[in-house]
Structure formats: structure tokens, C-alpha cells
C-alpha positions in Angstrom: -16.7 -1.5 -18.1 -17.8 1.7 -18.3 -17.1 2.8 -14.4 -13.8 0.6 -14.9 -12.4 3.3 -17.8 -13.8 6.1 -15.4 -11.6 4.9 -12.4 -8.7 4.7 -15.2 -9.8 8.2 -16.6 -9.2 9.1 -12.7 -5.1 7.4 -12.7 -4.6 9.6 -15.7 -6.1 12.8 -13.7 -3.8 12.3 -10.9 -0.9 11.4 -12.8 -1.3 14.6 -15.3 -1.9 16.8 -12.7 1.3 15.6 -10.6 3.2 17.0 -13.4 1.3 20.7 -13.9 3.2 21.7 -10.3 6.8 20.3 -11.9 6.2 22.4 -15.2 5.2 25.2 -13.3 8.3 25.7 -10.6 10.4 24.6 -13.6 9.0 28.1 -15.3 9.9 29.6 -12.5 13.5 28.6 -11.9 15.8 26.6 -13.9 18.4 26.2 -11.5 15.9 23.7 -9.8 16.8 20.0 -11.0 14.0 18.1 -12.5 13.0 15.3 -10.5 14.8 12.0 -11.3 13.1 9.0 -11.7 13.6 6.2 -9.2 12.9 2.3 -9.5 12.6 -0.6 -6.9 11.6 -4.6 -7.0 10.6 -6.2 -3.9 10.5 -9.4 -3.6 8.0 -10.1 -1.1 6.1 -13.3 1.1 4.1 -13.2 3.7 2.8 -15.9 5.8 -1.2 -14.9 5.3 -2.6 -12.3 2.9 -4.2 -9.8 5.1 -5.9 -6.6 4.1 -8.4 -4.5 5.7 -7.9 -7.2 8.5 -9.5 -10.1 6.3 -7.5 -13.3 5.2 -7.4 -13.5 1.3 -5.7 -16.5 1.8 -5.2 -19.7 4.2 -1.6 -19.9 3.5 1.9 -18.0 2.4 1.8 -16.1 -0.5 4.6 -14.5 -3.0 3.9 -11.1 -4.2 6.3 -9.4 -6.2 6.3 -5.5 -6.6 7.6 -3.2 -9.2 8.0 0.5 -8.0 8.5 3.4 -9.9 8.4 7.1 -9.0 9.3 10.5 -10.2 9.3 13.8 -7.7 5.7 13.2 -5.8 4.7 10.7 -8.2 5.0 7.2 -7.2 3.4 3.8 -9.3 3.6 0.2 -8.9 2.8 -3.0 -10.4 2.6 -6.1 -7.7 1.3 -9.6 -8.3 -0.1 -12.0 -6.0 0.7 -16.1 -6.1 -0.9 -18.3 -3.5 2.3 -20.7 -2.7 -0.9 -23.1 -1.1 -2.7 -23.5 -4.5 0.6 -22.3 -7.1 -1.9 -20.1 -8.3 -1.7 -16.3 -9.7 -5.0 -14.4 -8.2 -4.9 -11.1 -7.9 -2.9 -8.0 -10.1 -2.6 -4.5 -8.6 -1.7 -1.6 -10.6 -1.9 1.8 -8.6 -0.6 5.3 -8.6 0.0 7.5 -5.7 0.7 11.3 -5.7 2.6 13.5 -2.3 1.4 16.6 -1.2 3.7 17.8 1.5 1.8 20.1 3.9 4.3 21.5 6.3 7.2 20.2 8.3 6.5 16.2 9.2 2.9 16.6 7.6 2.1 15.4 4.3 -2.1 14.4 1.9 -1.6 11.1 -0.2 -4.0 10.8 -3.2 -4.3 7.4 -5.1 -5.9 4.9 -6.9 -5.3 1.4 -6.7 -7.1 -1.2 -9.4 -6.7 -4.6 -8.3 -8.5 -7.6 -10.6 -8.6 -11.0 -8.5 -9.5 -14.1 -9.2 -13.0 -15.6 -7.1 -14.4 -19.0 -7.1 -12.4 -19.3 -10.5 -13.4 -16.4 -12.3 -11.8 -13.0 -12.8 -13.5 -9.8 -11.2 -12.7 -5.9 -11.1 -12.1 -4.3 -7.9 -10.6 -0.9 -7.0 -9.8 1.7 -4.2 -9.4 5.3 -4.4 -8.2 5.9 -1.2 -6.8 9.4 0.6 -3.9 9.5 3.5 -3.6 12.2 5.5 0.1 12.0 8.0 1.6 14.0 10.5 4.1 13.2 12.7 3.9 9.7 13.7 0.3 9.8 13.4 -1.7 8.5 10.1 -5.1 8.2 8.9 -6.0 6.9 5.4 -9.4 6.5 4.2 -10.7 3.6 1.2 -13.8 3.9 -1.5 -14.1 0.3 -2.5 -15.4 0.3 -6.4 -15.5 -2.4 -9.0 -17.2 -6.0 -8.0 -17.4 -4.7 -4.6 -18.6 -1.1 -3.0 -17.5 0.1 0.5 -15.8 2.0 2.8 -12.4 1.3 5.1 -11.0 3.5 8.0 -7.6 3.2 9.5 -5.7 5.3 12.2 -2.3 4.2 12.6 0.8 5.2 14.6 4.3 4.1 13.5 6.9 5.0 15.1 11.3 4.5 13.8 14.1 3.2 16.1 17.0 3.8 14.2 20.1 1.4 15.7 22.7 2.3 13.3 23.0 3.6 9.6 22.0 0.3 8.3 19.8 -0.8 10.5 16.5 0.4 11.9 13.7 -0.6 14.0 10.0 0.0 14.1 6.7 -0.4 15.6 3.6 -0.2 14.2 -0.2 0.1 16.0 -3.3 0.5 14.0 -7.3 0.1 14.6 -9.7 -0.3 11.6 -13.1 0.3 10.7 -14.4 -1.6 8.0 -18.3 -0.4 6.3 -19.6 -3.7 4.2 -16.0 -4.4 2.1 -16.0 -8.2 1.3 -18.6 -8.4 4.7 -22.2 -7.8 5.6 -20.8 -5.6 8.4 -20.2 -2.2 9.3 -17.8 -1.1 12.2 -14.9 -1.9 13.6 -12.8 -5.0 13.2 -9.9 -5.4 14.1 -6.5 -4.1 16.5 -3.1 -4.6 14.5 0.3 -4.0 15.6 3.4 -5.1 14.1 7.2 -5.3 14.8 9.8 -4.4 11.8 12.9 -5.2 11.0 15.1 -3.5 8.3 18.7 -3.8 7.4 20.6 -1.9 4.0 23.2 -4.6 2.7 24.5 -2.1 0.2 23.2 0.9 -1.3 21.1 -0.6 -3.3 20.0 -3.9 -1.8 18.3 -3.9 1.6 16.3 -7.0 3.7 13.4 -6.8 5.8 11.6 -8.9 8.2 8.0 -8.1 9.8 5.6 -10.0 12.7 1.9 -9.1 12.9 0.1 -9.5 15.5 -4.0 -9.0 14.7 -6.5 -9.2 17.8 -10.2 -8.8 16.3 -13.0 -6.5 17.3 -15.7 -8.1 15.1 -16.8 -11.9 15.1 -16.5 -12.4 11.2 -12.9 -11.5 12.0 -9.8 -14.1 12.1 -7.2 -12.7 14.3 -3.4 -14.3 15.0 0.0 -13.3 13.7 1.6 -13.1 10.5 5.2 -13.3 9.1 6.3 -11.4 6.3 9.9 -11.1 4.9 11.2 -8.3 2.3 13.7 -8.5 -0.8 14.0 -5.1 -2.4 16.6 -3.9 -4.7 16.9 -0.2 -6.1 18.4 0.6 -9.6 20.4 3.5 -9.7 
């Protein structure tokens, strides 16, 4: 419990010290507008639950996602329900804060803590987790904490085709390298790339379909392809 309120102590940091730069330029100008605060719900399923290249499930699950951001400041709140079993296993609540670094370059800081439900019982898990971009070009690094202690390591490059104002097209390649998170293992596992599809109906509402394709590097690791489809709806 007690590392569990010192990864929330953590949320709090990041979210407190998002705001110190916003007070700060707003003492230095007032003509600058204070930053709004935007909302989104996806309504999301997927095929397979896939994260750090690991199934979390053997069929499609539903996860719906509440978004909420302010300036550099983003939270969410998503849920997940195996559509196999019709049962609720895993809550995420994380926070995420923007630093831009120069033109196309930007450092992500967050925290994500993510309770799931194991063998029937309820355990605490958690990622603090850095993302460093630029360009096309991403790397983001995970600190497993909680039930579970580890380390992940992703490069990815993702890359936008835009067809039209409503409609754009991307690609997605990524490797990772997974150090003993839900495995006995350390290196890498797995070779992911992915083909999305996204398409605004209005101004607020907007669909989105995805196809993953994930060849594995490591024997403990399932490969194959993935559907996921996208719902999301902003509130102006």
C-alpha cells in the first residue's frame, strides 16, 4: 500500500507541476489565453488484448476510454471487459504531461496505474513510463511497479498519409524489448507493424479502424494479427 500511495504521490507531482509553467507565462502576459480543457470517449474493441507484445486475453475485448486534457496536461480513465468471459478485469487511470522540445520534437512524462484482475483476485500494477519523439521517430521507455517489477523498451516509427481533410492514413512499425514484465525473460520479443484507418464524420465524431500484424522474436511470444476498431466522440 505504501509504494501504491507513493506512485499516487508521483500523479499528483506531475499533475502540480504541469500547472507551475501555466501560472508562470500567465504572470508574464495576460493576453495569452488560458488553456481550455478538452474531453473525448472512445469507444473501443479489439480483437486480442496486446500489450508489451503479450496476449492479456484469448479473445475480443471492449475497452472504453474517457480522455480529458488541459494545455500539456492529458488524463484518462479506460476500462477493460473480456467480451469471451463478460467479465471486467482490468481499470487504468493515468496521467500524461508534454514537453515540446523544438520544432517536430517533443519528452512525455506519465504514470499509468492499472489494477487487473488474476486467477480471480484483484492485483496492483503500475508504469511510469517516459517518451521521447521526433519527427516520425519514437522511443518510450516503461518501469513496471506494483504486483509486478520490470522494464519495457520500444522504438517505433509512424508515419501520416493524409488522403483528404477527413480522412487519413497511417503506418506504424515498432520493435520491443521486454526485461522480465509478466515473463522470466529478458530481450527482445517481438516486431509489430500496423495499418490505420481514420475518418472525421463531423467535427466532433470521428471512426477508426486498425490491423496489427505481430511477428515474434522470443519463443514465450504469440505472434498473428489483431483487429481493432475506434468510436470516439469529442465534447465541445
Amino acid at each position: 500500500m505504501k509504494k501504491i500511495l507513493k506512485h499516487m504521490l508521483v500523479v499528483g507531482a506531475i499533475g502540480l507541476a504541469s500547472f507551475l509553467p501555466m501560472k508562470s507565462l500567465e504572470a508574464k502576459t495576460q493576453e495569452d489565453p488560458k488553456p481550455k480543457i478538452s474531453a473525448s470517449f472512445n469507444n473501443n474493441y479489439a480483437s486480442q488484448y496486446v500489450l508489451f507484445g503479450l496476449p492479456f486475453s484469448e479473445g475480443p475485448v471492449w475497452q472504453p476510454t474517457l480522455n480529458v486534457g488541459s494545455g500539456n496536461l492529458n488524463s484518462f480513465l479506460m476500462a477493460n471487459k473480456d467480451l469471451t468471459t463478460h467479465e471486467w478485469n482490468e481499470i487504468d487511470i493515468g496521467v500524461d504531461y508534454n514537453i515540446p522540445l523544438g520544432k517536430n520534437s517533443s519528452l512525455s512524462l506519465g504514470t499509468i496505474y492499472f489494477p487487473s484482475k488474476i486467477d480471480g483476485k484483484w492485483k496492483d500494477f503500475g508504469t511510469s513510463y517516459a517518451s521521447l519523439s521526433s519527427g516520425p521517430l519514437s522511443v518510450m521507455l516503461h518501469k513496471i511497479w506494483g504486483n509486478e517489477k520490470g522494464t519495457y523498451l520500444g522504438l517505433t516509427y509512424n508515419k501520416d498519409y493524409p488522403v483528404s481533410d477527413k480522412f487519413t492514413f497511417s503506418n506504424s512499425t515498432s520493435i520491443g524489448y521486454n526485461d522480465g514484465i509478466f515473463r522470466d525473460k529478458k530481450g527482445l520479443t517481438h516486431f509489430e507493424s500496423s495499418l490505420t484507418g481514420s475518418l472525421a464524420l463531423t467535427d466532433k465524431l470521428g471512426v477508426s479502424g486498425q490491423v496489427v500484424w505481430i511477428n515474434p522474436l522470443a519463443d514465450d511470444i504469440k505472434g498473428g494479427l489483431c483487429f481493432r476498431t475506434s468510436m470516439s466522440y469529442n465534447f465541445k
